[in-house]
C-alpha positions as CSV (number, residue, x, y, z in Angstrom):
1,X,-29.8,-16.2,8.3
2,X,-29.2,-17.0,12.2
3,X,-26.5,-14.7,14.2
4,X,-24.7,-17.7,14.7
5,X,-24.7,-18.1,10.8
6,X,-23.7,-14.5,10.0
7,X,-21.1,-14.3,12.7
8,X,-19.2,-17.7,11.3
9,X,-19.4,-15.7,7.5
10,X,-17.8,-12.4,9.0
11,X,-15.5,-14.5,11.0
12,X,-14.1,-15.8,8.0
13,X,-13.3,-12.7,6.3
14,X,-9.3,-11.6,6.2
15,X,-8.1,-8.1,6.1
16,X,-5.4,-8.2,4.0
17,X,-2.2,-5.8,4.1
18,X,0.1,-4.9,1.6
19,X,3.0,-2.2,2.0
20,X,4.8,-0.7,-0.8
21,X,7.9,0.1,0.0
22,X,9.8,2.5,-2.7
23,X,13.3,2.9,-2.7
24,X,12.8,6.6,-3.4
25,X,16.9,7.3,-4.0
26,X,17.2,5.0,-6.9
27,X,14.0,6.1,-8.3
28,X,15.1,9.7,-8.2
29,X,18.4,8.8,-9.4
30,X,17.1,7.0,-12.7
31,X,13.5,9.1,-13.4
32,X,13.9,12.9,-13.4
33,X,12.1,15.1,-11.5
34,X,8.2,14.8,-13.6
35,X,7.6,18.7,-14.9
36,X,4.2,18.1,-15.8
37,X,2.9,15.0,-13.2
38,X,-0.1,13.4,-14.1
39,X,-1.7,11.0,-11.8
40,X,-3.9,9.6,-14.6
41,X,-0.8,8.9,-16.4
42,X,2.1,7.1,-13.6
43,X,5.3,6.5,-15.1
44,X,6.3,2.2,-14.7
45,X,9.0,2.5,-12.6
46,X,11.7,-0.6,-12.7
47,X,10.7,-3.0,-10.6
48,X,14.0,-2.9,-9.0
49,X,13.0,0.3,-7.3
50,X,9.8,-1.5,-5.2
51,X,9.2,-3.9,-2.9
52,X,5.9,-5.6,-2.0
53,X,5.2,-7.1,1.8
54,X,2.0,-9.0,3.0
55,X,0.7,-10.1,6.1
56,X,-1.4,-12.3,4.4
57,X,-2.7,-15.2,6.6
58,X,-4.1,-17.0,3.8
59,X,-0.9,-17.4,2.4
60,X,2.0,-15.7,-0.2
61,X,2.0,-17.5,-3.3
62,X,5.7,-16.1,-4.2
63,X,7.6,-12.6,-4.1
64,X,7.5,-11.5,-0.7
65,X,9.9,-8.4,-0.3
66,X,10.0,-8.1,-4.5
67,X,8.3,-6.1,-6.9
68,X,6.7,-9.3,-8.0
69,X,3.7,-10.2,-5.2
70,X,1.6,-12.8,-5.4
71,X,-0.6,-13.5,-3.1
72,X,-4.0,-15.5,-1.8
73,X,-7.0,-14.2,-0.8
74,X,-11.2,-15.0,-0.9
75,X,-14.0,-13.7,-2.2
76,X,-15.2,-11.0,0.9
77,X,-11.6,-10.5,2.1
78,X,-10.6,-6.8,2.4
79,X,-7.0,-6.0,1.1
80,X,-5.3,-2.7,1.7
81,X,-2.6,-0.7,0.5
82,X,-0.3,1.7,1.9
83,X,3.1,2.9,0.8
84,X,6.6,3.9,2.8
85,X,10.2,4.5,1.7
86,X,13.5,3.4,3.2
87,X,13.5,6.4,5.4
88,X,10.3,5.9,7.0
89,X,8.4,8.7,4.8
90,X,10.9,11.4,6.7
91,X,13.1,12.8,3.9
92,X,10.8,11.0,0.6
93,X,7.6,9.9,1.1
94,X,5.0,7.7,-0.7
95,X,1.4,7.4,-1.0
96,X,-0.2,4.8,-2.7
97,X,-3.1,6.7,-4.5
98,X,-4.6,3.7,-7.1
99,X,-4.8,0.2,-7.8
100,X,-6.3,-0.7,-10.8
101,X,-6.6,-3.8,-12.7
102,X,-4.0,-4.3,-15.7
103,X,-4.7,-7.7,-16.9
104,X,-6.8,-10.5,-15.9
105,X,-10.3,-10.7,-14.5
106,X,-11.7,-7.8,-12.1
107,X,-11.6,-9.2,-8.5
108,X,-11.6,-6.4,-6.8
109,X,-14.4,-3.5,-6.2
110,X,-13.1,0.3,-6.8
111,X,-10.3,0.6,-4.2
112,X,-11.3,4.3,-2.2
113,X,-9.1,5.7,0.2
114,X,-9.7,5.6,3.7
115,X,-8.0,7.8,6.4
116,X,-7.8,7.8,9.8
117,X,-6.9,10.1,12.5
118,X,-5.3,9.0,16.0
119,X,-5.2,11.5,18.6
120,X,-2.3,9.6,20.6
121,X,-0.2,7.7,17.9
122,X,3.2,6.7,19.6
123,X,6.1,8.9,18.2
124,X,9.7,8.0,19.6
125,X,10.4,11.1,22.9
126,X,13.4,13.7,21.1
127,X,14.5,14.0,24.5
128,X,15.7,10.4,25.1
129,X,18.5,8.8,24.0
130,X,16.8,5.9,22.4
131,X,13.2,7.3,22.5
132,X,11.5,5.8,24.6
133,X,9.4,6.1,26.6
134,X,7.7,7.5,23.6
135,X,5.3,10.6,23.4
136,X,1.5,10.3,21.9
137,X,1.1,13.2,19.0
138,X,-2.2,13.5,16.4
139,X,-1.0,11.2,13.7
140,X,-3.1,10.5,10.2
141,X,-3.2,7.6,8.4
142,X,-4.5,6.4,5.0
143,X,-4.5,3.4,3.0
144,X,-6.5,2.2,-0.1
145,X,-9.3,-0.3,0.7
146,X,-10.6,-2.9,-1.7
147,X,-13.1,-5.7,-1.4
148,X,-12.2,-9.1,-2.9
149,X,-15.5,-9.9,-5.4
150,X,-14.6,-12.9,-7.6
151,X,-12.6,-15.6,-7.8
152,X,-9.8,-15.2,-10.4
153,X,-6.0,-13.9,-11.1
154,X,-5.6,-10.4,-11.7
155,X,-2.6,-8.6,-12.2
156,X,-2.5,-5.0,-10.6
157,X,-1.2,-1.7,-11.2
158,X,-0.4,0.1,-8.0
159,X,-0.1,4.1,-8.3
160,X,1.9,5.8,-6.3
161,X,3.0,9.7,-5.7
162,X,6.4,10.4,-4.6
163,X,7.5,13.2,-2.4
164,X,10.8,14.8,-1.6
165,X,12.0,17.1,1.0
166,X,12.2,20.5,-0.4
167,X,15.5,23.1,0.8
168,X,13.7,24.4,3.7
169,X,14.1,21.0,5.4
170,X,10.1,20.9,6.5
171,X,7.7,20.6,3.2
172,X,7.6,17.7,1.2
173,X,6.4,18.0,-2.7
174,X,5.8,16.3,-5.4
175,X,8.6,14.6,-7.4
176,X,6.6,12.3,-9.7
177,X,3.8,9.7,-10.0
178,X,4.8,5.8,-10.5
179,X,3.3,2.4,-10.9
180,X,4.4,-1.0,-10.4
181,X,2.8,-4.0,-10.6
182,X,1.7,-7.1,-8.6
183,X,-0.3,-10.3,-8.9
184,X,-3.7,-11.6,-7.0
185,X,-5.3,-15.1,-7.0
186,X,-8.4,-15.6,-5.1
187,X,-9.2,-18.9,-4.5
188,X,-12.7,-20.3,-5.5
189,X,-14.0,-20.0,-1.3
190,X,-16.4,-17.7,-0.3
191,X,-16.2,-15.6,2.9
């Protein structure tokens, strides 16, 4: 295959990016505190308690902003996952840990975490009134990556552990790991 060729494939490949965004209160509020968490074994949580965003550019089906997602993608687009709570992951936090298939056809390859460190991410200055002009601290980042492999519909189970602030108003730990669920169609294109 020419470069030209293998540049106007790769060129047609989306990444796509999904945010989970928990509302950690309620969740707490209706699902005890789990005393024996398994991450093998998530607890549903009500749909109520999650809320699904994509910047997809190939298009949202339906559900943007509900627990109920559905969106486009193509065979060779990357999607990716990361997770976030109404406070920003300051008091509760979220990570999105697995997303699995849960009914449908597979369209996805095993989704494996990927992190990345910045060495200058932009955090708002404590000494300003409204933060800016911001300061540059180390910062990590992680999100589940997944390769779209087949065209198909595929509903999703997306794993997630939550974390609460514990008394001493600095560690976060475990309260629980939840699931909810979403909804994939990938068109029939490839690349």
């Amino acid at each position: 295959m020419e470069s030209d060729d293998m540049e106007s494939v790769y060129s047609c490949i989306e990444e796509i990016n999904i945010l989970l965004l928990a509302d950690a209160n309620s969740i707490k509020n209706l699902y005890q505190k789990q005393t024996n968490p398994d991450w093998n074994n998530p607890v549903w949580v009500n749909p109520k308690f999650y809320h699904l965003f994509a910047d997809d550019s190939r298009g949202i089906i339906s559900g943007q902003g509900t627990s109920n997602l559905s969106f486009r993608a193509n065979v060779k687009d990357l999607v990716s996952f990361t997770g976030s709570t109404f406070d920003n992951n300051d008091q509760n936090a979220v990570i999105v840990y697995g997303v699995d298939k849960s009914a449908g056809v597979d369209l996805f390859n095993p989704f494996v975490m990927n992190v990345v460190s910045r060495q200058q991410a932009v955090a708002p200055d404590p000494q300003s009134r409204n933060g800016l002009p911001p300061i540059y601290i180390p910062k990590t980042f992680g999100a589940l990556h997944g390769q779209v492999v087949r065209p198909g519909t595929e509903n999703i189970r997306i794993s997630f552990g939550l974390y609460t602030l514990d008394n001493d108003g600095q560690k976060q730990s475990l309260y629980g790991y939840f699931c909810g669920q979403a909804s994939v169609t990938v068109q029939g294109q490839v690349g």
